[in-house]
C-alpha positions as CSV (number, residue, x, y, z in Angstrom):
1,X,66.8,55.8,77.0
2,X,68.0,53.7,80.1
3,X,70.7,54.3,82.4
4,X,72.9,51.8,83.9
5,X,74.7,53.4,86.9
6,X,77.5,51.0,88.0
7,X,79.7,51.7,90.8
8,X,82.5,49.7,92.2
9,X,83.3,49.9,95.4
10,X,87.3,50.8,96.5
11,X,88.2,50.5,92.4
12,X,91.6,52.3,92.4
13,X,91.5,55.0,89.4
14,X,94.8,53.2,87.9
15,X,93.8,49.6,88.2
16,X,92.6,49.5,84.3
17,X,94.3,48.7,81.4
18,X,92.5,51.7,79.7
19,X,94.0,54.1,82.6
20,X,97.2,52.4,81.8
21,X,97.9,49.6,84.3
22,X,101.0,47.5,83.3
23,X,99.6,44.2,83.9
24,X,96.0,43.8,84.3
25,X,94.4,43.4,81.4
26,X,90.1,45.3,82.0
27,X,89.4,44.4,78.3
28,X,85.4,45.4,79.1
29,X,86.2,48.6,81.1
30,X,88.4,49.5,77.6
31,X,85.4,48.3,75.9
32,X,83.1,50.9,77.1
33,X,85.8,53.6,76.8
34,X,86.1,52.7,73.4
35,X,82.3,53.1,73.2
36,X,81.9,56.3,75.3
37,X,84.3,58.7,77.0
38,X,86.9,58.2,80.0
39,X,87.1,60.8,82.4
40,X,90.9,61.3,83.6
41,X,90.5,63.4,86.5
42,X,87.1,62.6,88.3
43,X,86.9,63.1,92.1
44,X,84.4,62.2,95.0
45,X,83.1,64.5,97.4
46,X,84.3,62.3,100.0
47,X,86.8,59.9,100.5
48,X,84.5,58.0,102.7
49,X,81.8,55.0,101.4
50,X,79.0,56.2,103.1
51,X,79.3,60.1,102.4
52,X,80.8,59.7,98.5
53,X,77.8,57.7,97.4
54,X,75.2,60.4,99.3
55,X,77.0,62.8,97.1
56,X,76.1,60.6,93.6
57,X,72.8,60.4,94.7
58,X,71.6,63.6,95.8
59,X,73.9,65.7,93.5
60,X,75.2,67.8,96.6
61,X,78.3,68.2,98.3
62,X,78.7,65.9,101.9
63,X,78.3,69.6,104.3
64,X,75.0,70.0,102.2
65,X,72.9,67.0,102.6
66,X,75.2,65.9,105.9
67,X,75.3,62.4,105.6
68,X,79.3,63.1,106.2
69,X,79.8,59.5,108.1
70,X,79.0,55.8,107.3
71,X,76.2,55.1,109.6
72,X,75.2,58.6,109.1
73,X,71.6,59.2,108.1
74,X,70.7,61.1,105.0
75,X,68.0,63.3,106.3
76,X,64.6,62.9,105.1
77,X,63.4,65.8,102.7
78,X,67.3,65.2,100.7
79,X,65.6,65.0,97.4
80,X,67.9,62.2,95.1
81,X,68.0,61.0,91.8
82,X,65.3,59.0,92.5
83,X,63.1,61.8,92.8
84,X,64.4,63.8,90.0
85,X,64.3,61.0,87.8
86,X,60.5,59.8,88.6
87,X,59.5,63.7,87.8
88,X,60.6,62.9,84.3
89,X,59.0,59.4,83.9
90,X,62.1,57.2,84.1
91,X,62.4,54.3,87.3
92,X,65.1,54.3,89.3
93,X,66.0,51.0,91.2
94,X,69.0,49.6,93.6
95,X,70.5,46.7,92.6
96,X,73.5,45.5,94.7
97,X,74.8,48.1,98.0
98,X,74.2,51.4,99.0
99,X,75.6,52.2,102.5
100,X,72.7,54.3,103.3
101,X,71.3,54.7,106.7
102,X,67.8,55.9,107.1
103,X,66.4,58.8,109.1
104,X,64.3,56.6,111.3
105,X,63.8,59.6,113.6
106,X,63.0,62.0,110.5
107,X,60.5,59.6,109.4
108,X,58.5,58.7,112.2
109,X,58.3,62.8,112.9
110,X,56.5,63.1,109.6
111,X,54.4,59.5,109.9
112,X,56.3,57.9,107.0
113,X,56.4,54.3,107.6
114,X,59.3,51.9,105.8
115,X,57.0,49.9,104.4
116,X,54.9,52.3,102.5
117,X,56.1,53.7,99.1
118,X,57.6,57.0,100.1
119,X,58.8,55.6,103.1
120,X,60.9,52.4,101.1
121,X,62.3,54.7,99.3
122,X,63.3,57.8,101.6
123,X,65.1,54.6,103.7
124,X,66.6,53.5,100.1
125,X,68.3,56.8,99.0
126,X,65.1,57.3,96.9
127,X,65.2,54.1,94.7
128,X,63.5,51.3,94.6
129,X,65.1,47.9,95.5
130,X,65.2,45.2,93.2
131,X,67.6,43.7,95.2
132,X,69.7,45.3,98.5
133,X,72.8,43.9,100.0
134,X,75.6,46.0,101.2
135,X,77.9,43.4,102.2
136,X,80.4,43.1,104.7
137,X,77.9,40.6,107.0
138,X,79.9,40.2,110.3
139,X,79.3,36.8,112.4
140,X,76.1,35.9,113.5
141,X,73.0,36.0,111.4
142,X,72.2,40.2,111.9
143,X,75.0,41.2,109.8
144,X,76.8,44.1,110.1
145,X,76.6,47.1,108.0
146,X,72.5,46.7,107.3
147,X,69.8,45.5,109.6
148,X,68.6,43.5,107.4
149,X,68.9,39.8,106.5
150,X,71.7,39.7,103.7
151,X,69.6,38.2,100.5
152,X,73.2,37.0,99.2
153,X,73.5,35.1,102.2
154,X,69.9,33.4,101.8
155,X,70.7,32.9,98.4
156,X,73.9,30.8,99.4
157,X,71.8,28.7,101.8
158,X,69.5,28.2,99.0
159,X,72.5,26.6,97.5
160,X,74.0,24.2,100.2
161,X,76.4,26.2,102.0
162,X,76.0,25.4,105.2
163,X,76.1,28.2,107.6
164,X,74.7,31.1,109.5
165,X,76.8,33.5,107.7
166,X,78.2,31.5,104.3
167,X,79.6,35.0,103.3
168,X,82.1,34.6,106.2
169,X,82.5,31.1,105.7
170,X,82.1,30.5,102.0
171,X,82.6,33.7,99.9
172,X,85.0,35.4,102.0
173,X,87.1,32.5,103.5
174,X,89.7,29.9,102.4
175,X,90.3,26.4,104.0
176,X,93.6,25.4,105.5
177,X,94.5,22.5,107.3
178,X,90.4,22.1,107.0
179,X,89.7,24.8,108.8
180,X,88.1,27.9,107.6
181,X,90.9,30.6,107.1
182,X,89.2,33.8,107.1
183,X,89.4,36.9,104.0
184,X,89.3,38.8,107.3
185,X,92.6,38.3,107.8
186,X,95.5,39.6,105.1
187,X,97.2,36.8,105.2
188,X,94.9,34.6,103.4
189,X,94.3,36.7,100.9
190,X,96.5,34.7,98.3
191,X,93.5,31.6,98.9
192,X,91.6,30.8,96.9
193,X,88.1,31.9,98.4
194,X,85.7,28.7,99.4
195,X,83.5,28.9,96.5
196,X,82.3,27.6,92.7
197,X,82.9,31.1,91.3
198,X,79.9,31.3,89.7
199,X,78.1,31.8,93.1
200,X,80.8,34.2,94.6
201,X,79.2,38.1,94.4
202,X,80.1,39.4,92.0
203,X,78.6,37.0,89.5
204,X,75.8,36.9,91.6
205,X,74.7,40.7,91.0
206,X,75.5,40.5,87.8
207,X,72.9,37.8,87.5
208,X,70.5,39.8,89.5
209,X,70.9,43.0,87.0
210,X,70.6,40.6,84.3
211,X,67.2,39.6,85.5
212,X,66.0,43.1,86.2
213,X,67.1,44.0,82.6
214,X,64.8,41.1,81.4
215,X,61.9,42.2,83.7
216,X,61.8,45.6,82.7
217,X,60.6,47.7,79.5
218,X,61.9,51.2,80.6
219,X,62.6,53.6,80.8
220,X,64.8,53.1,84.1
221,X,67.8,54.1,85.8
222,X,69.1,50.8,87.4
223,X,71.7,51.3,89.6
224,X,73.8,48.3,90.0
225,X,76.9,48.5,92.9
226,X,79.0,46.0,93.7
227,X,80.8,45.5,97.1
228,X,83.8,44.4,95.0
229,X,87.0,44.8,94.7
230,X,86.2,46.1,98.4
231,X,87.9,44.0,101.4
232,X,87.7,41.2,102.6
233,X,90.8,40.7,99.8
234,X,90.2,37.3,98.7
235,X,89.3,35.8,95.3
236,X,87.7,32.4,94.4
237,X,89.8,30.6,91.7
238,X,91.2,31.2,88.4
239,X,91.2,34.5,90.0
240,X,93.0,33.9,93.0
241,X,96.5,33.6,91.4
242,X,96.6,34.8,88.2
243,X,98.4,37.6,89.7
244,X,101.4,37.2,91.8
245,X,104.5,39.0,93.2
246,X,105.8,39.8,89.8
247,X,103.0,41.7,89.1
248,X,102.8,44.3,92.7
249,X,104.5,47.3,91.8
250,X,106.8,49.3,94.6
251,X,104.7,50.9,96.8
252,X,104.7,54.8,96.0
253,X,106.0,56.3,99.3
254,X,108.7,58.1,100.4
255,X,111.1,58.6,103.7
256,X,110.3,62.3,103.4
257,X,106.8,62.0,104.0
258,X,107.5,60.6,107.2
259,X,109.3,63.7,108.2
260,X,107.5,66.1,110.8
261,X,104.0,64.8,109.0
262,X,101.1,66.8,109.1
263,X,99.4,65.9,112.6
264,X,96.5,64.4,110.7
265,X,98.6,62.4,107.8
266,X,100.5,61.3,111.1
267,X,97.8,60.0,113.0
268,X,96.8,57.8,109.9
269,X,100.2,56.5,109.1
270,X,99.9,55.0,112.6
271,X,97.0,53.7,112.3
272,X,96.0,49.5,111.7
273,X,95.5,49.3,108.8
274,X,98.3,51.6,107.8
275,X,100.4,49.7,109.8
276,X,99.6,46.5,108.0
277,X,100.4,48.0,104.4
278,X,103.5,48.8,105.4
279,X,104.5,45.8,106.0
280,X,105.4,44.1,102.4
281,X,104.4,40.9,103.0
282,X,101.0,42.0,103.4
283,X,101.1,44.2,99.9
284,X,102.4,40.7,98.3
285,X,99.4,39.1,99.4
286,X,97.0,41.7,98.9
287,X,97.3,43.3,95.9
288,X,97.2,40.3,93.8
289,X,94.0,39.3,95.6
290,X,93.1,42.8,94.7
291,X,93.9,42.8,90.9
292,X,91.8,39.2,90.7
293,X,88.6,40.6,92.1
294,X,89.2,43.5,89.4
295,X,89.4,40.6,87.0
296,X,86.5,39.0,88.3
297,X,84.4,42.6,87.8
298,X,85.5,43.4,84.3
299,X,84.5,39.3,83.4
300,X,80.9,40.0,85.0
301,X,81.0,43.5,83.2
302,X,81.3,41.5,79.9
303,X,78.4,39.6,80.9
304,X,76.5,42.6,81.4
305,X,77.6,44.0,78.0
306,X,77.5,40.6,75.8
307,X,73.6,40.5,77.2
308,X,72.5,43.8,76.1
309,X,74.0,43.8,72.6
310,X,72.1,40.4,72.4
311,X,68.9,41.9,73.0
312,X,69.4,44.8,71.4
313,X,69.5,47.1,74.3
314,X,73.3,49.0,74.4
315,X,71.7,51.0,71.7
316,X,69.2,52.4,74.3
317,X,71.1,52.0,77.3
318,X,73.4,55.1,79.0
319,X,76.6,53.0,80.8
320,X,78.4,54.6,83.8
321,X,81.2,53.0,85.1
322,X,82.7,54.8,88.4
323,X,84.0,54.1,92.3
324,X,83.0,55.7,95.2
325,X,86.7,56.1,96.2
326,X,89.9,54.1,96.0
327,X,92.2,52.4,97.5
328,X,96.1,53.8,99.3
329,X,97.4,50.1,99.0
330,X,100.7,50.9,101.3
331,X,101.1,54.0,98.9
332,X,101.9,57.1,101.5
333,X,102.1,54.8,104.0
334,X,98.5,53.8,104.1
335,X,96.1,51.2,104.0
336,X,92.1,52.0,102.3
337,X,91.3,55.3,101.8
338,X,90.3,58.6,104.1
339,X,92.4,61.5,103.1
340,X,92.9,63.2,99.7
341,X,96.1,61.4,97.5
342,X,95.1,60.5,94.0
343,X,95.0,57.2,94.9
344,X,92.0,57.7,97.5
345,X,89.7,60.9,96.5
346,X,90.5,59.7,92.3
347,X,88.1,57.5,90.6
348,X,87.7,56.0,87.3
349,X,84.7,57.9,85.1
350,X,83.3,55.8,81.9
351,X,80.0,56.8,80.4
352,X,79.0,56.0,76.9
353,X,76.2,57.9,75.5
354,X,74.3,55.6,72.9
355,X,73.4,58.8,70.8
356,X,74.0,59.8,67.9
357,X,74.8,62.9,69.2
358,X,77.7,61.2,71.1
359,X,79.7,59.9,67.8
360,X,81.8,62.5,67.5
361,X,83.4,61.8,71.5
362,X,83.4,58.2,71.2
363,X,86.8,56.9,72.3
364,X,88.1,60.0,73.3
365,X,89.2,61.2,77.4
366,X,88.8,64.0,79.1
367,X,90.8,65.8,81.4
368,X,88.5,68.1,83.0
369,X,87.8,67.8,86.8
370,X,84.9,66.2,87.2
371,X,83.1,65.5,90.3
372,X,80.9,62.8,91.4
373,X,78.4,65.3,91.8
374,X,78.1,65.5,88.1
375,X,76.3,62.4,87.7
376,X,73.3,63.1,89.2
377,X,73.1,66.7,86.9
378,X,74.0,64.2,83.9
379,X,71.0,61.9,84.5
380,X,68.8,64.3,84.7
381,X,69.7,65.9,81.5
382,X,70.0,62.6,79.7
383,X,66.2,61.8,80.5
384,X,65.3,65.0,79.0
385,X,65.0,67.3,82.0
386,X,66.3,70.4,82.9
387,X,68.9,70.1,85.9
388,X,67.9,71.7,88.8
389,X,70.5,73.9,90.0
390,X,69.0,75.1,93.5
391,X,69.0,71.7,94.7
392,X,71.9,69.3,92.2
393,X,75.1,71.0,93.2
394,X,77.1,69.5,90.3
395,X,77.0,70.0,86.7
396,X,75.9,68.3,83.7
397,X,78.6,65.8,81.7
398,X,76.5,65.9,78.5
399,X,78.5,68.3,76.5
400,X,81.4,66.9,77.4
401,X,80.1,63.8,76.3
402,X,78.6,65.2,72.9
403,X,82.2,66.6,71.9
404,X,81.5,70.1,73.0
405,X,84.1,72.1,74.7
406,X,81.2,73.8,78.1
407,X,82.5,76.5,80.3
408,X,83.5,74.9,83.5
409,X,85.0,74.9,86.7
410,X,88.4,75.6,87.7
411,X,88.8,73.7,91.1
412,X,87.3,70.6,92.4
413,X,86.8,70.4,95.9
414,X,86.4,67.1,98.5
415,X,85.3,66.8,102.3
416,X,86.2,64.2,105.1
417,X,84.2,64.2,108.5
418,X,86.3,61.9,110.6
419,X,84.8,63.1,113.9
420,X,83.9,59.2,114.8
421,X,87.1,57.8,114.0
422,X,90.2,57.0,116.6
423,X,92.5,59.6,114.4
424,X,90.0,62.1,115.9
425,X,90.3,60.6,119.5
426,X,94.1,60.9,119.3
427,X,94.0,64.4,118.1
428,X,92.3,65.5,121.0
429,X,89.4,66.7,118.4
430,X,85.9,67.9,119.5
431,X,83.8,66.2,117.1
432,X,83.1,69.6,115.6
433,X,86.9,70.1,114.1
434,X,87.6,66.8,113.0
435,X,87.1,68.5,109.3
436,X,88.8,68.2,106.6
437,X,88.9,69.9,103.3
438,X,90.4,69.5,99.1
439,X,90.5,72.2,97.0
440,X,92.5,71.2,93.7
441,X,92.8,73.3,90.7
442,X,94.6,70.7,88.6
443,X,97.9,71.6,89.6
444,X,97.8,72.3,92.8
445,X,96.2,70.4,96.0
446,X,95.3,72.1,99.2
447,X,94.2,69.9,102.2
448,X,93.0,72.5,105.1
449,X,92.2,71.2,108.5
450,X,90.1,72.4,110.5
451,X,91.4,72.4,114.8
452,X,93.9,75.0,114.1
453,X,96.1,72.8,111.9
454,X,98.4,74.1,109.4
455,X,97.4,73.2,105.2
456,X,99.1,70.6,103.7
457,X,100.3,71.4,99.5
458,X,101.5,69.5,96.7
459,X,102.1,70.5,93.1
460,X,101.6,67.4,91.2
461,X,103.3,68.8,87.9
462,X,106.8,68.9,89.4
463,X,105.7,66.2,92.0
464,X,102.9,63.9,90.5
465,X,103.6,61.4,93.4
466,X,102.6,63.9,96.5
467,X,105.6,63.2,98.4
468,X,106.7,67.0,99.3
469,X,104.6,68.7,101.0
470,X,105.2,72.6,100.3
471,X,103.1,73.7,103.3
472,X,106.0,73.2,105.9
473,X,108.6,75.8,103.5
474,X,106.8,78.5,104.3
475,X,107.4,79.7,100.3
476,X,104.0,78.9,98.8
477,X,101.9,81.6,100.2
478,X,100.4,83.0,97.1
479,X,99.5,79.2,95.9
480,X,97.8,78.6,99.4
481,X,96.2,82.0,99.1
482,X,94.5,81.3,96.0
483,X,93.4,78.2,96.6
484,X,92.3,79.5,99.8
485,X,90.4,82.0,98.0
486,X,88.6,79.1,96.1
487,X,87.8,77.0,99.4
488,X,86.2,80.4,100.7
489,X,84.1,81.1,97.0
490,X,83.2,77.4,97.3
491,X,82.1,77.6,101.1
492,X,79.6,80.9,100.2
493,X,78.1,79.2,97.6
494,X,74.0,78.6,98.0
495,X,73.2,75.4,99.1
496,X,70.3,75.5,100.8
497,X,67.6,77.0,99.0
498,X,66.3,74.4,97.4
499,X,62.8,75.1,97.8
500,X,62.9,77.7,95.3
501,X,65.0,77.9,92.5
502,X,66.4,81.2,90.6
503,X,63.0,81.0,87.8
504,X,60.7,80.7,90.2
505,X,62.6,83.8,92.5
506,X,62.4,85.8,88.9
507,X,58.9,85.5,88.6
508,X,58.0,86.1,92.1
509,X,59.4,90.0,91.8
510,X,56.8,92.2,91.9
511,X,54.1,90.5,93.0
512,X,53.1,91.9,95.9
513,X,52.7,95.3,94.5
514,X,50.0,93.0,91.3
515,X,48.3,91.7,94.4
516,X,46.9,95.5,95.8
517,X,49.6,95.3,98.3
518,X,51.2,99.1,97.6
519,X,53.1,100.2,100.7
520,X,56.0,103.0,101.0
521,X,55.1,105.3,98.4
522,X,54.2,108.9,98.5
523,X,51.8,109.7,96.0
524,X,51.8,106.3,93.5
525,X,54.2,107.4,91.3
526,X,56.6,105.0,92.5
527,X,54.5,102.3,90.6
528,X,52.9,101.9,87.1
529,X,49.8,103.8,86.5
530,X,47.6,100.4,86.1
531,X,48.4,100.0,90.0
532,X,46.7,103.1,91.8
533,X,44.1,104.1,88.9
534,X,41.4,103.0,91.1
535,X,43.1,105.5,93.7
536,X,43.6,108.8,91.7
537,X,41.0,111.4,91.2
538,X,38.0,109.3,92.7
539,X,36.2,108.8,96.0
540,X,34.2,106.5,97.3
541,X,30.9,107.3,99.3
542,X,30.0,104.5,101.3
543,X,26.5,104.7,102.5
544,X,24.9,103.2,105.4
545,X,22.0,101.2,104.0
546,X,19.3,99.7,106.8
547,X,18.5,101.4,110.6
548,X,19.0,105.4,109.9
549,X,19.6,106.1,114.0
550,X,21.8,108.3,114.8
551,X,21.9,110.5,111.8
């Protein structure tokens, strides 16, 4: 069996018609739902790109492999799917972004070079690139997020659009008055974007998984991430306007939330971005743009789908559809993601499992908190493997996926790291404090901040929206104390001994004593017989052989 690991990035939970969106219509998303199960309640480890997807691909929470920050390295030695996954016979390859940041200084320590094979892939999150751009390519020719030359942008050259950086100029920008009017800014996000639309990103990846597919025998993991619906907001056309105002629903924020904030929900209401989604102009413009990348993604998904089932593949192909966070939108007052609202730390969950052991789930959701980390526990078991538990901190999906009903956990829990960000600044933060934590048992949502803030609470079944925030009453103690209690459970777990797991401790007990090594006892009875036989009852005359002088 093959996997094909898609992520999205910024997809909004609620943005499919499956999830129940009132107007835009993800008839490929609901395909694969139809085919497989939709998770309802599925949560990243971390509100943040760079830190969420390090969570998918090592299986462990952001405070255990510490890649809490874009731009912050994932340490070599973080074993990732990749590695799991090539222990079991199955390739794993990159196909679109990853965000990841490699431990230059970590490598050249231990002589690993980028351009050898365990090198490429400790710098690629452990896969093998087919194909990496993460998108996002500032001015100039150097990009912005990755060092390296974009191979979108080459690929754009390669067909006549005439620039340094045709992902500003082209992809990402409209023309007014002949002049180039930049995705950049949000009020050109109703443009059309400067492109045919069959050379525009998202189409382009698609083509690029399309070609690995036809390349490649299996068995593989291939994961395929676009850097859509993610900003710049603009669209090339028909997608540009088949949305409009008609179709941008009120934003979900209330005055009360603006009431003696939490310091840290404060500081990010006043923040840019924030500031721009408040503004409704700006929510007009954007969200339509928005919705018509969506549209653009669940076209290409067809694409994907439609090419399989002609070559007979989607019966031997796992399908994961996911986000590494979402998107506020001017909901709370905010603009992209950060803290912990549904509409940031939620994500949409598809997988369909193309066995027959799977039938019996097809179609169905689940409403079980999931977490991202899951995935990685999930691959493993899918290519036969057992997960292991020392080092993959989440838990397997299979038996939900298979019908079954598994034990599982009661809380899921998330982790932001804004040390580098201005909020931080503005808090008067050391970097150390700038911490935040989720705990959510369903019900219930605890945000704890670290700096000697108070907790923020919300009950989302009298108050699905999150506008009241029960912390400040002073009345919720024994809901704070028991999610507290959860945080702290959560917080002792092990995490770090990942060089041995609990088999291998089982089978080391004893050992010593089955090596000769038979300290602390009085008179071998401590110990079986077998141990000290050669002790009791016997001694040994050791005689001098050779030279007799001296005796």
């Amino acid at each position: 069996m093959n996997i094909l690991f898609i992520m999205y990035d910024q997809l909004r939970f609620d943005y499919l018609s499956c999830a129940g969106h009132p107007h835009l219509h993800t008839p490929n998303f609901d395909r694969v739902a139809q085919m497989g199960v939709r998770f309802s309640n599925a949560y990243v480890q971390s509100p943040i790109c760079g830190a969420s997807r390090m969570c998918y691909y090592t299986g462990r929470y952001a405070s255990s492999h510490g890649a809490q920050w874009n731009g912050f390295p994932l340490r070599v030695g973080e074993q990732t799917i990749g590695d799991h996954l090539r222990k079991l016979g199955m390739d794993c390859w990159l196909i679109g972004k990853t965000h990841m940041v490699a431990d230059a200084d970590g490598m050249a320590r231990l002589g690993l070079s980028a351009d050898s094979t365990i090198g490429a892939r400790q710098a690629e999150c452990g896969f093998d690139a087919w194909v990496r751009d993460d998108g996002l390519w500032g001015e100039g020719p150097d990009g912005f997020y990755d060092e390296k030359r974009s191979p979108y942008n080459e690929y754009l050259k390669g067909k006549g659009y005439d620039s340094e950086n045709p992902w500003a100029d082209y992809a990402n920008a409209g023309i007014e008055d002949e002049q180039i009017a930049s995705g950049w800014m949000f009020r050109n996000a109703d443009k059309p974007a400067n492109i045919r639309e069959e050379d525009s990103e998202t189409p382009w990846l698609t083509t690029k998984t399309i070609e690995f597919i036809e390349e490649h025998d299996g068995p593989w993991c291939a994961h395929v991430s676009f850097i859509k619906p993610h900003w710049p907001y603009i669209v090339p056309a028909p997608y540009h306007d088949m949305y409009g105002a008609n179709h941008v629903p009120q934003p979900r924020r209330a005055d009360v939330e603006r009431d003696d904030p939490h310091p840290v929900f404060g500081a990010y209401m006043e923040n840019k971005v924030a500031s721009a989604f408040q503004r409704e102009e700006v929510r007009q413009k954007v969200i339509p743009a928005y919705m018509g990348l969506i549209k653009q993604c669940d076209d290409q998904l067809g694409r994907l789908l439609d090419h399989l089932e002609a070559t007979d593949r989607l019966k031997d192909t796992m399908i994961v559809l996911t986000s590494d966070h979402g998107d506020y939108l001017g909901d709370h007052w905010l603009g992209e993601k950060d803290l912990f609202h549904e509409q940031s730390v939620k994500v949409p969950m598809i997988i369909y499992d193309p066995r027959s052991a799977a039938d019996a789930a097809r179609g169905t959701t689940c409403d079980a908190l999931v977490e991202s980390v899951d995935l990685a526990a999930t691959f493993v078991e899918a290519a036969g493997g057992k997960v292991p538990d020392h080092i993959i901190e989440g838990r397997s999906l299979i038996p939900w996926l298979h019908g079954e009903v598994p034990d599982w956990r009661e809380y899921a829990i998330s982790e932001y790291d804004y040390s580098a960000t201005p909020q931080a600044v503005k808090l008067g933060l050391r970097p150390r404090d700038a911490r935040l934590f989720m705990v959510f048992d369903g019900r219930y949502k605890l945000m704890h901040a670290e700096g000697g803030f108070r907790p923020m609470l919300f009950d989302l079944l009298t108050d699905p929206d999150e506008f009241h925030d029960l912390a400040k009453g002073g009345k919720h103690h024994p809901e704070m104390d028991r999610l507290y209690d959860m945080l702290a459970q959560w917080g002792r777990r092990m995490s770090q001994r990942v060089t041995r797991s609990e088999d291998d401790i089982k089978t080391m007990r004893g050992k010593s004593g089955r090596r000769g090594i038979l300290p602390f006892m009085y008179d071998g009875s401590e110990v079986p017989d077998e141990l000290t036989v050669k002790y009791r009852g016997t001694v040994r005359q050791d005689h001098v052989k050779g030279d007799d002088k001296g005796s």
